[in-house]
NUTORLO-543733 format. One record per residue (C-alpha): residue in three letters; x, y, z. Coordinates in steps of 0.2 Angstrom, whole numbers, plus 5000, padded with zeros to 4 digits. Example, Ala and Ser with C-alpha at 12.3 -4.5 7.8 and 13.67 -1.06 7.14 Angstrom:
residues 2
ala506249785039/ser506849955036/
***
This chain:
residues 879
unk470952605073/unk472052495061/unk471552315060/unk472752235074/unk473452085063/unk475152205066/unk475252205085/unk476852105086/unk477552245081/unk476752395089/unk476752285107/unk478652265106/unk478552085112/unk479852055098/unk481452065111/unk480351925122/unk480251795110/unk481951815107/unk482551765123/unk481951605118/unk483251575106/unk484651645116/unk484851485126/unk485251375110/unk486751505109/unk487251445127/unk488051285118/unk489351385107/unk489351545118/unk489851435135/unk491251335126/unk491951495117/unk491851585132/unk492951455141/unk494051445125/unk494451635127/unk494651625144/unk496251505142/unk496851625130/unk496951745141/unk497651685152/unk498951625141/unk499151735129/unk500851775134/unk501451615130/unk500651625114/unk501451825110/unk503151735112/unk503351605099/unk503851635083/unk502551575073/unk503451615055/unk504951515064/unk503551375067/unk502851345050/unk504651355042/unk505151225053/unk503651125048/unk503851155028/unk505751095030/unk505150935039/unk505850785025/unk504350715016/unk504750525023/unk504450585041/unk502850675036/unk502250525030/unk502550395043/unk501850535055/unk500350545046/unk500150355045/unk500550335063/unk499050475067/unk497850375054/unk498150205064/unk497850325079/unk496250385072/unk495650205066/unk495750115083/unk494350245089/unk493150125078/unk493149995090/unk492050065100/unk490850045085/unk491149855082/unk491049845103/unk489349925101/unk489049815083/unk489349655092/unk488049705108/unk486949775102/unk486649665086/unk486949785075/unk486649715056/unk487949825047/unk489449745037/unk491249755047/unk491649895033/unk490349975033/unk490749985052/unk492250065049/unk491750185036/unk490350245048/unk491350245064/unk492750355053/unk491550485048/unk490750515063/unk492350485076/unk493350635064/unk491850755064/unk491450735081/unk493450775084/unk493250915072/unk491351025076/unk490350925087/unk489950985106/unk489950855118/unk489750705105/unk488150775097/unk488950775081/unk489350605081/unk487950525088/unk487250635074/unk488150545061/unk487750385066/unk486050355069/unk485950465050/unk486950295042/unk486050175055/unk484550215051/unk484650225031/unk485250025035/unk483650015045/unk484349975060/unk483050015074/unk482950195084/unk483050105101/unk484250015094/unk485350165091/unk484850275106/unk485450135119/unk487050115109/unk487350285107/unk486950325125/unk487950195131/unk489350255120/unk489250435127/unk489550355145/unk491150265140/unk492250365130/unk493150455145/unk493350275154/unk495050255146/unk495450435149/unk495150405170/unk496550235168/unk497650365164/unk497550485177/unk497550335187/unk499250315180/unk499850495185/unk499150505202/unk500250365205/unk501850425197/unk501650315184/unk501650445171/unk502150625175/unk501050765176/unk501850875189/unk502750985175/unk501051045173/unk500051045188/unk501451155192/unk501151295183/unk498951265185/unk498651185202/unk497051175198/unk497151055186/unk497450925201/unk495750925205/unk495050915185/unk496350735185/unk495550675202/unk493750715193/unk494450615178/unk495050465188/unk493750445197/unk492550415183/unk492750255182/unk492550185199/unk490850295198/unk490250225180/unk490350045186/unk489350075200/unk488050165189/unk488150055175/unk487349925188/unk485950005191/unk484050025185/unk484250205181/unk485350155167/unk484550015162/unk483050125160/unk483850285151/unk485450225146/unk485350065140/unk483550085135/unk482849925145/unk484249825130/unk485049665138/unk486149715153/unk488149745151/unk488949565155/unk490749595160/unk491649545145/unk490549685136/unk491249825150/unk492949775149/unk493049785130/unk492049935131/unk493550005144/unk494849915135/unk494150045118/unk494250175128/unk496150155134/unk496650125118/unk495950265108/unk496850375120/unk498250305121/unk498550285103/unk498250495103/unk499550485116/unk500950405105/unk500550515092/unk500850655101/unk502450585107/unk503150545091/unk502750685083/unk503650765098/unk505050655097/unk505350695078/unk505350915082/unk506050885100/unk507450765104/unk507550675121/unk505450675123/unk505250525132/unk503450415130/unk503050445150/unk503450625151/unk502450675130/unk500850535137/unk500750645155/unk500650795147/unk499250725133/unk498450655147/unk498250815158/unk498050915142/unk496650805134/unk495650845152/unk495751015152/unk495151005133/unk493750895138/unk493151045152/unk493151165135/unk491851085127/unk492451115113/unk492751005095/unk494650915100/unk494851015115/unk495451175106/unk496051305116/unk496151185132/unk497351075125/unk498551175117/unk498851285129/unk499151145143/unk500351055132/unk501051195128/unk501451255145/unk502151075149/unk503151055135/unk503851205137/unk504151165155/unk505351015150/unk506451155141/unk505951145124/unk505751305113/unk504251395110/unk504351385093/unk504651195092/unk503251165105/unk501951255092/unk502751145077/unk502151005086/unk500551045093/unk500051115072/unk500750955068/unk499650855078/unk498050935075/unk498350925055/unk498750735056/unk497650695070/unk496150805067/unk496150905052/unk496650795037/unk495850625044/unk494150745044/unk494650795026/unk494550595023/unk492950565033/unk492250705021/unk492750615008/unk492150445011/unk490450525018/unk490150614999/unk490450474990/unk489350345001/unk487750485000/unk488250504982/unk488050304978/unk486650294990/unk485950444990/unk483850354987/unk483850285002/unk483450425013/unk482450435030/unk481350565038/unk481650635052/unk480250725055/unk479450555058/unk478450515072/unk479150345076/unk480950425074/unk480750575086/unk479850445098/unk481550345099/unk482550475104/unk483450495120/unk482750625134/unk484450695134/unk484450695111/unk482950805114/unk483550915125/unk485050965115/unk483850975101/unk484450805089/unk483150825076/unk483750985072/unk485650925072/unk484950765063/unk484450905049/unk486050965044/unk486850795044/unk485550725032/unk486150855021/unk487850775023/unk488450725004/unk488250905000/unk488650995016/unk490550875016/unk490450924999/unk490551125003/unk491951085014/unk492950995002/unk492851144992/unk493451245006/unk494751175009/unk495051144992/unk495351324993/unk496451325008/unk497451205000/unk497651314986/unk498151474994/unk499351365007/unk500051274990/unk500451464982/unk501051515001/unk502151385003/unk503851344991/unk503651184983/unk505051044987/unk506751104982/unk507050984970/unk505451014963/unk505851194960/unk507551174950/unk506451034939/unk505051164935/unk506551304933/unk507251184918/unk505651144912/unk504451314913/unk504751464910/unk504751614925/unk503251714917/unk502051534918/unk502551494934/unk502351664942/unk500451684932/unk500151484939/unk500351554955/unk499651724956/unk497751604948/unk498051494961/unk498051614975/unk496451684964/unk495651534961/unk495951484981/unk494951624986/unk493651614975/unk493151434981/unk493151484999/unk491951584991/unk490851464982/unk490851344997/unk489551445003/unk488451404987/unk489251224986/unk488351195002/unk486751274997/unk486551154982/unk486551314968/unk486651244952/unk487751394947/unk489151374961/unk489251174955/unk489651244936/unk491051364940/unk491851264956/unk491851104944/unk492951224932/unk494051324945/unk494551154954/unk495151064937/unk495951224934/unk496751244950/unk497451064948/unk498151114932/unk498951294939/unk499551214955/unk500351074944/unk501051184932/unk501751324948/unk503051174957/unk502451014951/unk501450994968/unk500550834962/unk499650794980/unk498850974979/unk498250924961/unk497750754966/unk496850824981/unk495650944968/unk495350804955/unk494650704968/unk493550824976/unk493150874957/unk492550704954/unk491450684970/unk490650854964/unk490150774947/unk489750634953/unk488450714965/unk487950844950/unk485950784953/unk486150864969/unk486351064964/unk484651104956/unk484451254965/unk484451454955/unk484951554970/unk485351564987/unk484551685002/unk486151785004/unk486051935017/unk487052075015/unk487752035032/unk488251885026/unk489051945010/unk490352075022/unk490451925032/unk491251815016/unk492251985010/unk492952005027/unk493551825028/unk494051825009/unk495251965015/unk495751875031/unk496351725022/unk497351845009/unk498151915026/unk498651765031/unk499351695013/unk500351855013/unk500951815033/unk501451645028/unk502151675011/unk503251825020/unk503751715033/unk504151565029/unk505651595015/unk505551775009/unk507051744996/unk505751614987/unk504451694976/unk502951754978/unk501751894976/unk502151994991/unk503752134988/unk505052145002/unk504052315004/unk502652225007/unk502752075020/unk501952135035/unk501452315036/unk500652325020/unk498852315031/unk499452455042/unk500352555030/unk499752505013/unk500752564998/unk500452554978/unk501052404974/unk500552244966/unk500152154979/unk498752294987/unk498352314968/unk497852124969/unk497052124983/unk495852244979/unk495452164961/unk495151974970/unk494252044983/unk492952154970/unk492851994959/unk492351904973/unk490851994978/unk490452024959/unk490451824958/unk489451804974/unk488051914968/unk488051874947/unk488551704947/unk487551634964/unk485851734963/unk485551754944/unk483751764946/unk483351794967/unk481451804972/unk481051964976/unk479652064984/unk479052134968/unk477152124971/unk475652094960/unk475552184945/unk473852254936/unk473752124925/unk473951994939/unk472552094951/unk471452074936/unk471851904935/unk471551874954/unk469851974949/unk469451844937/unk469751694947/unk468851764962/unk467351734950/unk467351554951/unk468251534968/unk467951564985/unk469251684994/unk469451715015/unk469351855027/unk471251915022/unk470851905000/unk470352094999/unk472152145005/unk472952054991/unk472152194981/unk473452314989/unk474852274978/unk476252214988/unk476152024988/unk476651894977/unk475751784967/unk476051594966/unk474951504956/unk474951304959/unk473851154953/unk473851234936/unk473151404941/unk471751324949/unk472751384967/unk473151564972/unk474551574986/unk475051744990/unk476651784999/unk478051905003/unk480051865006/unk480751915021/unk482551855023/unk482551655020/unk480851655024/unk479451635011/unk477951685022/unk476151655013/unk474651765016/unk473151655027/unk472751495019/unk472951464998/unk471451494987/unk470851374980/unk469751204980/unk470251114996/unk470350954987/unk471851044980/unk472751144995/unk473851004999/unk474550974982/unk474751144980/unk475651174997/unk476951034992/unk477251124973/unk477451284981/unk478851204996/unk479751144978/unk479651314971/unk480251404986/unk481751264988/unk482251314970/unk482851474982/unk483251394996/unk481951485006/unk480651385019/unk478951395015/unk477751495031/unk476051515033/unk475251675042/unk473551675050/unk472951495045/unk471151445050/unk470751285062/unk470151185046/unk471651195036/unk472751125050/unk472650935045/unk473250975028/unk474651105035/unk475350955046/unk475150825033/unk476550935025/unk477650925040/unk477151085050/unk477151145067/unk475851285074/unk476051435086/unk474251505091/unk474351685085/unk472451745095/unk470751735087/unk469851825077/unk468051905083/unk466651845071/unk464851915076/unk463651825068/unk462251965062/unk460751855063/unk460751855080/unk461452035083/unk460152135090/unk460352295101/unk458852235112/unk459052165127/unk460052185146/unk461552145139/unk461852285124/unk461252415139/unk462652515136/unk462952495116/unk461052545116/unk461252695125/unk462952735116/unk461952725100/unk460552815107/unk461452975113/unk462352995096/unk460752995086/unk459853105098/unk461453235095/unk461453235077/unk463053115073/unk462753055054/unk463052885050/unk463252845031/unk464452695018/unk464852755003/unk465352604989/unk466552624975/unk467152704964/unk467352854976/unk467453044971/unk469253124974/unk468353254987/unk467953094998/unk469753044998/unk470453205003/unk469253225015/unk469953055025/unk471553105022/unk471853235037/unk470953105048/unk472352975044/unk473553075045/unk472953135061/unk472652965067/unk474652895063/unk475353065070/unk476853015063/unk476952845062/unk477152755046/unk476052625038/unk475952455040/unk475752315026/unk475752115021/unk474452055031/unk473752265033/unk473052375021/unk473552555022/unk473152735015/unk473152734997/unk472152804983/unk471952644973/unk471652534986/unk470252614996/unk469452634979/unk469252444978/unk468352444998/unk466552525005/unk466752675015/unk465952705033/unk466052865039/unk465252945054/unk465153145053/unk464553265067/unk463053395068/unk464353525061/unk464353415045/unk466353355050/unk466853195046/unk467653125064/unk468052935059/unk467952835044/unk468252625042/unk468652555025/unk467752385024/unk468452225016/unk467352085007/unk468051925007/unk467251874993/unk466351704997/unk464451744989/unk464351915001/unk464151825017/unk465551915028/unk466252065029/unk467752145039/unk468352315045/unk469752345037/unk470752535041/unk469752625057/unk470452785061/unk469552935069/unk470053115072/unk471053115090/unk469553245097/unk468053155096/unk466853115109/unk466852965119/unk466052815112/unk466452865094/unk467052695091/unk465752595097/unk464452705088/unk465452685071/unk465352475076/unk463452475080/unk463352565064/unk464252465053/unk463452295063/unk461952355057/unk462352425039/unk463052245036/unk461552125042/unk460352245033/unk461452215019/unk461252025019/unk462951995026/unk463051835039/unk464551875048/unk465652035051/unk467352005057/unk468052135069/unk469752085068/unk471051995079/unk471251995097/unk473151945098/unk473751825110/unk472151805117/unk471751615123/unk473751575119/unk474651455134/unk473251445145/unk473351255144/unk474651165154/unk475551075141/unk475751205130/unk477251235120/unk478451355131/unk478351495116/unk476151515118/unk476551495140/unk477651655137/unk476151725125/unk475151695139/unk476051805151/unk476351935139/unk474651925135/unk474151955153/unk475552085160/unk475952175145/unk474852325148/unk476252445147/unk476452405129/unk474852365123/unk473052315130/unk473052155126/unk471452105139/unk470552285136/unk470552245117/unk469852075121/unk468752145135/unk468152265121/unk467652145107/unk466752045119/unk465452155121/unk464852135102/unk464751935108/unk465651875092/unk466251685090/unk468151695093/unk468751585080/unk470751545082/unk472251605067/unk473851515069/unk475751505063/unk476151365051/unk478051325052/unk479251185047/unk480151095057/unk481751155054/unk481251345057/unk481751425075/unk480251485079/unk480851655090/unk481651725073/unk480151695064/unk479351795075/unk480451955077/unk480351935054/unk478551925053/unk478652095064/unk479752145052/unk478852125037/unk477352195044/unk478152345049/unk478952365033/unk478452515022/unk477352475008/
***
């Protein structure tokens, strides 16, 4: 039969590794699931405001009240950072008092905006604490204690509304159930100053640090009732400047029992949660729905979105003036400092993306650079504004200015996506669209913030110009429908705004053409438009963004002569001889001295076995192919490494999964003599005595012999198609490259045939490489054509004969493996009905081989359980 490299596959475990992922999904799936849940149940309320009433009452909002509003949210969001100078002062932290700030910022508006239960923050600090070497346990203990204190402050004021103090029963009204979620609440305090005292959290939570004196837990508290509160007055006087008569008790009840029921989302600033609560309550004190969601947008631009916006920029431009001092996380000694509970919600991999933070912030900017843009052309500048630019500009520049804006918008929600990717490309033309948006946003109303807003992020993009070396991106096709479908979304929504908030002001959507235009589309401009932005944009994702993408093109003639060549002088591997079928890549490393051959499958660059080469020169070799392969933004793989290659793959920041191991028999001590090759003995004995004809034909072969094996493969796949990467398969030029065995009958048939691979290294092993047989031949056919070609090859001065793998076989049996091998394991025993995993084993054991173990090299940064359903893709893929 086919060599079993491709069993992952044809066993179908594929669907079991993936389980293994699926938990990860358990920390966005919960919280969204929740966040749907309130919307559910309160989607009425949310069907019966007026949300084109809402934004034009935010747009007619005077720009002085904006202003102090957003100044007041700022000094709101600032007085979260004294938790960090709390923690700086305990904990001996040797950071300056600004950079205390700076750091706090960042982190404290992230976490607000896309963290899960503070693991974004705690991300974000211990990135800047440890490039200001500030030690791991250090950081742990402060940010576990951190993570304990932050709802202390939110417990004083249920505290306040269980005693009246504050009023909450407008909304418990309407959710009784929220009763019990403000006694949970207030009663988080009392608990956390018992716990606080004991060993348990000296152990794991203040890492075995100093203990908390008293005046280090009341400032702790003391932080925490003041970050809350100071939400709380925000929310008030935003509520008092959109709804008169909102009094300070009744706006902080309702933030109070709203900001609870956002904590029981999980999710980033209690989206969903919140809103809905405070809706409910303010509505409740007989305010309009429309006003009610004025206030609520309001808030979370002031308080969460544009704060966030400036956390983004401060964290680009510190990465961007510091951006040598770097850290790995993949360190031993860092991963050794982390918190039980960091490991379990998988803080290496979170630490990843935040060490990309310069240009990750940076891909936001742009997006919501673009946002800006679109919500800029959407929304009427100031009146007065409008009657300067009508004496100054003329009607035809201010309509073009607007009708590029909205173009230009959409193409940077576009390029954020290769912003964030670092492709050199995306850099160039966003670098040109945002000065041009400043000038055509300018020129459209005089909207001098907007401009402002796009120079600056245009000057952080230059500024971190080193950063964007890559040519291209990995970019799915999914993906690609994923951007046009959102690029079309945010058109939808321009269009809803523009419509909505003052038809009689100008802009790109006719009176025709406010609202139904999706439903009922008609040939006018604006679908006109729509249609040309939205090809564009695809057009620039694929021309502008992947220029030159690696593909799957395989090795040419010239390049297998070449491999020939250098085969001459260098030793290949058991795998070499399939490079010969055509359908890898050649990378060429250490100045042609090192052959690694590889195929692309999704982001993945997964090379073939171990390079070939002079080991001296493996490492090396590894590290300049990892630079080549990050040129694409691709993550470098190994497939069916050996045992003695390990130290220099984990030098180079790899992780292993045990694939199975590979039967080697060693032919100077195969003999057929002997108790123990009773049955192979008797096997062969029967075959010669009927006539069977063993015989290995070497290349070139005559076109008769080739059409002969064809039936028999043909036979032998009924239907299936070929495997390939790590497989060789049915094809003309390929098997004249290999030996072939074939075993005949007395009737002068040819029943079975193997194609034999050498692995070049001086003729000392050999393996079977295609082994397929006609589906009526007698029992023991295969181990007569293995006792045959056993034989053939120790006669022929061959060492070793490699029989091929045994999947999964010896995988998890030790306790501490790693849970993905333990579910090997069971596979490997109970999953008979998809493949005999134990009978192939039990099978080769008979020829005694060595079993010699193949394993997956993978970074760090890789989720194993998808790698595993792509390398059963890419073996299963049709060559």
């Amino acid at each position: 039969m086919n060599r079993l490299q491709g069993v992952l596959h044809r066993t179908k475990i594929g669907p079991i590794f993936s389980i293994l992922h699926r938990y990860k999904l358990l920390q966005i799936l919960i919280p969204a699931a929740v966040i749907a849940f309130i919307y559910w149940e309160g989607k009425n309320e949310f069907q019966r405001i007026d949300w084109a009433g809402t934004l034009h009452t935010l747009h007619h909002m005077q720009p002085a009240t904006v202003l102090f509003l957003f100044g007041t949210a700022l000094i709101a969001v600032a007085a979260v950072s004294v938790y960090d100078f709390v923690l700086r002062r305990h904990f001996r932290i040797p950071i300056s008092l600004w950079d205390t700030f700076r750091y706090a910022w960042i982190a404290n508006t992230s976490n607000s905006v896309i963290g899960f239960s503070g693991i974004a923050g705690a991300a974000f600090r211990t990135f800047f604490y440890r490039k200001r070497k500030v030690p791991m346990q250090t950081i742990t203990a402060s940010i576990a204690f951190l993570s304990t204190i932050t709802i202390t402050g939110l417990s004083l004021l249920s505290w306040a509304g269980i005693f009246d103090i504050l009023p909450m029963q407008m909304v418990i009204r309407v959710h009784p159930w929220t009763i019990f979620a403000v006694w949970g609440t207030a009663l988080y305090l009392p608990a956390y100053v018992v716990l606080q005292r004991t060993a348990f959290y000296a152990k794991w939570l203040n890492r075995n640090l100093p203990r908390m004196n008293g005046a280090t837990i009341t400032a702790s508290i003391s932080a925490s009732l003041l970050e809350w509160a100071c939400a709380g007055i925000c929310f008030w006087l935003i509520g008092t400047c959109l709804l008169p008569g909102l009094s300070p008790a009744d706006a902080l009840g309702i933030y109070t029992v709203s900001a609870i029921t956002g904590l029981l989302t999980m999710a980033p600033g209690g989206i969903g949660g919140f809103d809905l609560t405070a809706l409910l309550g303010l509505q409740q004190l007989g305010y309009p729905a429309d006003k009610t969601a004025a206030v609520l947008v309001l808030f979370r631009l002031l308080y969460y979105l544009f704060p966030w916006m400036i956390g983004l920029i401060v964290a680009a431009t510190d990465v961007a003036m510091y951006r040598d001092k770097t850290i790995d996380p993949d360190d031993e000694n860092f991963e050794s400092g982390l918190n039980s509970w960091q490991r379990i919600w998988h803080f290496p991999n979170q630490f990843k993306l935040v060490g990309e933070l310069g240009v990750w912030s940076l891909g936001k900017l742009v997006f919501a650079s673009g946002f800006v843009l679109l919500l800029s052309a959407a929304l009427p500048g100031l009146l007065y504004r409008l009657h300067l630019t009508d004496e100054l500009l003329s009607a035809p520049l201010m309509r073009l200015s607007h009708h590029l804006s909205v173009i230009i918008g959409l193409l940077l929600i576009v390029l954020s996506w290769g912003i964030s990717h670092r492709v050199k490309r995306a850099y160039q033309l966003t670098l040109v669209l945002l000065c041009a948006g400043a000038l055509f946003t300018f020129s459209k109303a005089f909207d001098i913030e907007e401009a402002l807003f796009l120079l600056i992020v245009a000057l952080l993009l230059w500024i971190s110009r080193d950063r964007f070396y890559r040519i291209s991106a990995s970019f799915s096709r999914k993906r690609a429908a994923l951007w046009g479908v959102l690029t079309l979304v945010f058109g939808y929504v321009y269009d809803l705004i523009a419509s909505g908030i003052h038809p009689a002001l100008p802009h790109p959507a006719t009176s025709e053409a406010k609202l139904t235009w999706l439903i009922n589309p008609k040939l006018n401009g604006l679908v006109a438009i729509t249609g040309i932005v939205f090809a564009w944009l695809l057009l620039s994702l694929i021309l502008l963004l992947r220029p030159s993408r690696l593909v799957n093109k395989g090795a040419s003639g010239e390049e297998q002569e070449k491999l020939r060549l250098f085969l001459e002088h260098e030793q290949g591997n058991l795998l070499t001889h399939v490079l010969f079928a055509g359908d890898k890549n050649f990378f060429w490393a250490c100045n042609e001295r090192v052959l690694i051959p590889y195929s692309i499958i999704r982001n993945k660059l997964v090379v073939l076995g171990d390079p070939i080469g002079p080991k001296e020169r493996i490492s090396e070799a590894i590290q300049e192919c990892q630079r080549f392969a990050d040129l694409y933004d691709l993550s470098v793989v190994f497939y069916q490494v050996s045992p003695s290659y390990l130290p220099i793959y984990h030098e180079n920041g790899y992780r292993f999964f045990k694939l199975g191991e590979e039967a080697l028999v060693p032919l100077g001590a195969f003999t057929l003599s002997g108790k123990r090759m009773t049955n192979l003995r008797t096997v062969k004995n029967r075959f010669d005595r009927e006539g069977f004809y063993f015989e290995v034909s070497m290349p070139p072969h005559d076109n008769q012999l080739l059409e002969k094996l064809r039936p028999i493969s043909q036979k032998w796949l009924s239907g299936k198609k070929e495997k390939s990467f790590s497989l060789g398969w049915f094809d003309e030029s390929y098997l004249q490259l290999s030996p072939v065995a074939r075993l005949t009958d007395p009737a002068g048939e040819m029943i079975a045939f193997a194609t034999l691979a050498p692995s070049y290294d001086n003729d000392r092993s050999i393996s079977v490489d295609l082994m397929r047989h006609l589906p009526t031949t007698p029992n023991g056919t295969m181990d007569q054509l293995f006792v045959c070609l056993l034989e053939w090859a120790k006669t022929e001065g061959f060492e070793t004969f490699n029989l091929g793998m045994a999947p999964l076989s010896s995988v998890g049996q030790a306790q501490a493996a790693i849970r993905e091998e333990k579910i090997a394991h069971a596979v490997f025993k109970h999953g008979g009905y998809w493949y005999g995993f134990r009978g192939l084993r039990k099978y080769k054991e008979k020829f005694y081989p060595v079993w010699e173990p193949r394993y997956l090299a993978y970074p760090r940064s890789v989720s194993l359980p998808i790698l595993l359903l792509e390398l059963v893709r890419l073996i299963a893929r049709r060559p």
